[in-house]
C-alpha positions as CSV (number, residue, x, y, z in Angstrom):
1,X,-10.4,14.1,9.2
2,X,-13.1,11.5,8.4
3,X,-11.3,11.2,4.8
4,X,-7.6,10.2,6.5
5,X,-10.1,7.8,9.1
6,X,-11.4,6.5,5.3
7,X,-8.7,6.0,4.1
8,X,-6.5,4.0,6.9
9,X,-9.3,2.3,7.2
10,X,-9.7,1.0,3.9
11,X,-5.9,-0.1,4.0
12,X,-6.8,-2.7,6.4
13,X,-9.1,-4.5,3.8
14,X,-6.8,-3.7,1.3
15,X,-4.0,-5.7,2.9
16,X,-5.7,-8.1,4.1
17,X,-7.7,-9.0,0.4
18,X,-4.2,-8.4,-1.2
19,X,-2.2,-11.5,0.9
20,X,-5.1,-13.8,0.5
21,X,-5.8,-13.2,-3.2
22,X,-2.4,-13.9,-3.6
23,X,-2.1,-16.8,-1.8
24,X,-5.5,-18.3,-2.9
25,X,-4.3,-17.7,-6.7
26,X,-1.1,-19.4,-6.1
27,X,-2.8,-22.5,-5.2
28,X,-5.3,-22.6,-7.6
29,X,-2.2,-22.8,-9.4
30,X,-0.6,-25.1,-7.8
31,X,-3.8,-27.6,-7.6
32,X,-3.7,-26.7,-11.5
33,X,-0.3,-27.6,-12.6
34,X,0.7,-29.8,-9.6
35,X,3.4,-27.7,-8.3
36,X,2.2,-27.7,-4.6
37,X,3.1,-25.7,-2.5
38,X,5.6,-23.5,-4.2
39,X,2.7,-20.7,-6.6
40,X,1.4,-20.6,-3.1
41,X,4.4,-19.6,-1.6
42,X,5.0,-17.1,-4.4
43,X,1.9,-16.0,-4.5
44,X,1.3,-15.1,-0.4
45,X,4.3,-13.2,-0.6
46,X,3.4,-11.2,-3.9
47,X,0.7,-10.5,-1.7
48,X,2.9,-9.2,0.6
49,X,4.7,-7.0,-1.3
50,X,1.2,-5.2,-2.6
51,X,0.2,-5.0,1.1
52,X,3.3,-3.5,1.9
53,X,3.0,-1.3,-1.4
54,X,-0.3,-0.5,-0.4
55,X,0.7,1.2,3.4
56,X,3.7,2.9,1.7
57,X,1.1,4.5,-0.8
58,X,-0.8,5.7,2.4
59,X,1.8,6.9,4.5
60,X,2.9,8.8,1.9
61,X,-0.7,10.1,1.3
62,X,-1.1,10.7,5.1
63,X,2.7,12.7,5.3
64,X,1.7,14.9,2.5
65,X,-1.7,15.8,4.0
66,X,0.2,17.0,6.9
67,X,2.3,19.4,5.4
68,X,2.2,22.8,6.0
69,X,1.6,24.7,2.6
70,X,3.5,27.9,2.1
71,X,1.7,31.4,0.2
72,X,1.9,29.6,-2.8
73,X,-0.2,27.1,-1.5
74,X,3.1,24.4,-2.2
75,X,4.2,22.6,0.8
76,X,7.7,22.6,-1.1
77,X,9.1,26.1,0.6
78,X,13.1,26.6,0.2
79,X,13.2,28.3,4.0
80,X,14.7,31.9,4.6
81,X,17.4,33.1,2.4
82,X,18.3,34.6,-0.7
83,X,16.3,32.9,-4.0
């Protein structure tokens, strides 16, 4: 439990470091080769998409967790039927 409370946890700072190093890069950039605002633009939402990169990574951390595992310690188990 305390690893999953890690974990989500950490996601927070994660996002949150991912959208402003993104942004702040862009307009470094932008002071750098004059192109205000647009490398800010792109960069705040390149941040975005590793923020959003970075929950998808923990749901599907979190979902697999959460799976029951079957006697082959798998959680990948075909059901009842014939094999």
């Amino acid at each position: 439990m305390w690893r999953i409370a890690g974990t989500t946890g950490a996601v927070g700072i994660e996002v949150a470091a991912a959208i402003c190093i993104g942004y702040l890069g862009g307009h470094y950039l932008d002071h750098k080769f004059g192109t205000q605002p647009w490398l800010s633009y792109i960069g705040f939402f390149a941040g975005i998409g590793a923020a959003v990169k970075a929950l998808l990574r923990v749901s599907r951390d979190y979902k697999r967790d959460q799976q029951p595992t079957n006697a082959s310690g798998r959680g990948d188990d075909p059901g009842p039927g014939p094999h």
